[in-house]
N, C-alpha and C positions, 0 to 999 in steps of 0.2 A: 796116697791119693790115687784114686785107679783114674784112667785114661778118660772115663765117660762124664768124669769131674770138673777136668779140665774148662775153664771158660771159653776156649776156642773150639771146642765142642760141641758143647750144650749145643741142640736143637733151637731157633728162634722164629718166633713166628706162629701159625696156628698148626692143627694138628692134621695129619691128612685127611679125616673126615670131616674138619672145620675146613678145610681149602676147598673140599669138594662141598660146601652147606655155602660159603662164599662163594665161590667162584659161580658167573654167571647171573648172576642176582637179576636183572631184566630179562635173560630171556626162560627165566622159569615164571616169570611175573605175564610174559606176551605168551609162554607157551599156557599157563594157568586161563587166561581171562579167554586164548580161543577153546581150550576144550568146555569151560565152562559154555562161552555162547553153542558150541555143537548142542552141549547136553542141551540148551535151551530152544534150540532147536528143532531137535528131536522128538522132544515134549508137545511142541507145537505142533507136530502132524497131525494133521486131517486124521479123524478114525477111522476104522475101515473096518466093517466086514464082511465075511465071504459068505456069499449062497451061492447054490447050484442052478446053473443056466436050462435050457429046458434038455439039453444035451447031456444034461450031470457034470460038467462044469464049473471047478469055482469061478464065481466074481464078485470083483469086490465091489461093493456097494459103499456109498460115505456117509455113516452116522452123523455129519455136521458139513452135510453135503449143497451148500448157497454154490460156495465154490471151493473147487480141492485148493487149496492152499495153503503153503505155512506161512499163517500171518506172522512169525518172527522174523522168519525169511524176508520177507517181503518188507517190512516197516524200517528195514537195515540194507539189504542190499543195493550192492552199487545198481541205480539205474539212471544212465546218463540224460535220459527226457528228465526224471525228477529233478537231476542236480540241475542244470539248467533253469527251472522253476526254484530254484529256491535252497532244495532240500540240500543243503551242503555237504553236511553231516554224512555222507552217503560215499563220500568219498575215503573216508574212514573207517567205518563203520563195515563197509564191505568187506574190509580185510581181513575183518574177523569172521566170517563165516565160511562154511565151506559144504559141498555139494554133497559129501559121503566121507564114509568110515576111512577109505584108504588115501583120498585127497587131504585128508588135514593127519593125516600119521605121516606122507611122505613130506608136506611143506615142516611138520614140528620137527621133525626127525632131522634136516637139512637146518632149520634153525637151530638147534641146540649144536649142532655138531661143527658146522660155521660160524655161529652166532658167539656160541662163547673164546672163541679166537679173536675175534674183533671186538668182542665188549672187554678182552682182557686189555688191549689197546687202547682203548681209549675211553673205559671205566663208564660205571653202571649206566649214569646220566647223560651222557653225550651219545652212547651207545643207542638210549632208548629212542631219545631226539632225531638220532639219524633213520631210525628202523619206521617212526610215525612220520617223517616227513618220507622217506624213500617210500609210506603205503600211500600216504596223498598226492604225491608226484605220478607213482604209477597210474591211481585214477586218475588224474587230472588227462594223461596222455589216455590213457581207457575212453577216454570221455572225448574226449577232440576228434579221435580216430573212430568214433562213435558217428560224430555229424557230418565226418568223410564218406562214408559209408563202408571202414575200413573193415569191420568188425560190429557185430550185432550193439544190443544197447546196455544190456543187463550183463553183468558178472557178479562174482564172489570170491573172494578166496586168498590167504596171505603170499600166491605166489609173486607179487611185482615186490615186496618189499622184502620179501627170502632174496630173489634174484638180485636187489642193491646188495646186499648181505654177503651173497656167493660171490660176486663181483668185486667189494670191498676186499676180502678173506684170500682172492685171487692174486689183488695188487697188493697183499702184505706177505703173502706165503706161497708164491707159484710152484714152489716144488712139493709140496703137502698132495700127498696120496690119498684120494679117495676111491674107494668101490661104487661102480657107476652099475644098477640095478644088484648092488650088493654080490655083486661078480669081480666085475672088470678093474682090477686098479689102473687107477688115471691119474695124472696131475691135474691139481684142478685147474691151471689158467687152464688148462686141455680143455677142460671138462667145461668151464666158461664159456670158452671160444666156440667152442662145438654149441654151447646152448643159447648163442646170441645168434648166431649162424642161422641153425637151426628156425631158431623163432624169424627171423626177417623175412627168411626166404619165405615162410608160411602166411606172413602178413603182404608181401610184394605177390606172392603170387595169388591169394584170396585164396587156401585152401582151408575150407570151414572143418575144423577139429575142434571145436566146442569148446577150445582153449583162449585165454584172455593175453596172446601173443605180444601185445601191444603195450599191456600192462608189464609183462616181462621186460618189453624194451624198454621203457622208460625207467624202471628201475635199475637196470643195467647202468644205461644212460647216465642216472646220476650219481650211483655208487661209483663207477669209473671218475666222474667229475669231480667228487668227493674227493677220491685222492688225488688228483690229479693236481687241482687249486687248494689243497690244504685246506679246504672248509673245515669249520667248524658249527654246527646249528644250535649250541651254546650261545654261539658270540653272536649270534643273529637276532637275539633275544635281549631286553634290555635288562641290567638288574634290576630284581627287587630291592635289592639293598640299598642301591643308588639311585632309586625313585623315593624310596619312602624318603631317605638323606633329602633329597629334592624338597621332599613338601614340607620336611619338620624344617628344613632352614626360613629364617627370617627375611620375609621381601626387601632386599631394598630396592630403595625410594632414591632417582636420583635429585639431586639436590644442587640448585643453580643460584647463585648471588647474584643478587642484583647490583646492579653498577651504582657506584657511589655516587650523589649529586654534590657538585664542588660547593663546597661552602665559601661565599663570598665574605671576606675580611674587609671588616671595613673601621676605618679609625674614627674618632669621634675625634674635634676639636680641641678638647681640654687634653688628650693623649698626644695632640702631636707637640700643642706648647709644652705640657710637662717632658715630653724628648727633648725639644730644642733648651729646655733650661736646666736641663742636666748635663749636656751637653757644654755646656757656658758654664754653669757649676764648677765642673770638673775643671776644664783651663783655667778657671779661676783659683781654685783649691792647689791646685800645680804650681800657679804662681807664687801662691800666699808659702808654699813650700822651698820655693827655691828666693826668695827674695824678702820675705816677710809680710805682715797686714801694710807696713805703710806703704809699700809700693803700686799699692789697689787707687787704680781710678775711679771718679764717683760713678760712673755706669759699673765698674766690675763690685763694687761696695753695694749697689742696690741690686744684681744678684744676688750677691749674696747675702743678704737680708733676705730676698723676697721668699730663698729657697729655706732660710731659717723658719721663715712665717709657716710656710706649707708644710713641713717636716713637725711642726708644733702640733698644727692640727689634725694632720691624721694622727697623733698620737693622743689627741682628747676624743 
């Protein structure tokens, strides 16, 4: 039997192009559903074409020109006046879009490459939970520091829920090297610290870089919190399983007795004389036992007669 026979051998488990088809399963699902909205985006651009100014000049002119704009863009993007009216969904929904070709290649590229280190942690579905709630916390803080007047009103872009992500990735694996502009290797708590740093000072001091600083911090924020209190955004949720369990059980009813009402006993007449001449009976029968019939007086003799007469008739 050669060596590769062996049962303590054998290979167990999938193959290593089934570990890499495995491995990460949410964030090829988050990195799919944002390129999909780019391409969708895309799509959506105002047309444009170019003619020449009187100078020989292009400019572009808009074939569907009411107003330039990407109505995809716009019916999805975070805008903190909308969310405030209503439109909730915005705080979501933003996360998914992004401004250009090299803004959603650097946020996917930091996802897949953080992402799947902490989804291996804590497996496909808690992973996905924490990445949607870490995009809606971001805007939620997007949106507050919106009506501060911390930061303009409108954003896009998955970086507040990459940076929970970076953050998480951080407090699981601080010595993890990463190349910072695909140069620099760094650690990444480094690489963190430097980018929380970075972001605060630019929201304390107001300097307008057309970046959604605030969104960064909040998701920092909660990815830190995350590990910090051992959340879990599973357990935050109730089961399904122990709800439906809920409704298919049987109500019950409770159920209270009513207190008993005393039943009054009461004797009749004829019951107490039939006791007291049972009673006489007996002493009498006692007698006739220990002494014989003649020693009966005529009162114990018409006892016992009387109780012969009664004892007849209930037997007719």
């Amino acid at each position: 039997m050669g060596i590769y026979d062996r049962d303590y051998y054998r290979r167990e488990g999938p193959s290593f192009l089934g570990a890499i088809a495995e491995r990460g399963k949410a964030c090829k699902w988050l990195i799919g559903i944002n390129v999909v909205c780019f391409v969708l985006q895309a799509f959506s651009e105002p047309r444009v074409q170019y003619q020449q100014d009187e100078d020989g000049n292009p400019k572009a002119v808009f074939v569907e020109p009411v107003r330039a704009e990407n109505k995809f863009t716009e019916a999805f993007l975070l805008d903190a006046d909308q969310v405030l009216r209503g439109q909730v969904w915005r705080l979501l929904t933003g996360t998914f879009l992004h401004a250009n070709l090299m803004h959603i290649v650097f946020n996917m590229l930091f996802l897949w490459w953080l992402g799947g280190e902490v989804e291996d942690v804590y497996g496909h579905k808690e992973f996905l939970a924490f990445y949607l709630t870490s995009a809606v916390l971001s805007s939620l803080v997007f949106v507050v520091c919106a009506e501060l007047h911390l930061n303009g009103p409108r954003a896009l872009g998955a970086s507040g829920a990459v940076m929970a992500v970076t953050v998480l990735c951080a407090m699981h694996f601080p010595t993890k090297t990463v190349l910072v502009f695909f140069m620099i290797p760094m650690q990444i708590w480094l690489m963190a610290v430097l980018s929380v740093a970075w972001d605060a000072f630019q929201l304390l001091t107001q300097v307008h870089t057309g970046i959604g600083v605030s969104a960064h911090l909040g998701g920092a924020a909660f990815g830190f919190l995350y590990y910090k209190q051992h959340w879990r955004v599973l357990n935050w949720v109730p089961s399904l399983q122990g709800w439906r369990r809920q409704l298919s059980r049987p109500k019950l009813r409770v159920y209270r007795e009513e207190p008993r009402q005393p039943v009054a006993v009461t004797s009749s007449p004829s019951a107490d004389v039939d006791e007291q001449l049972e009673a006489k009976l007996d002493a009498v029968l006692e007698k006739v036992a220990k002494s014989g019939r003649e020693s009966l007086t005529e009162s114990e003799n018409q006892i016992l007669m009387r109780a012969s007469e009664i004892y007849k008739r209930k037997r007719t």
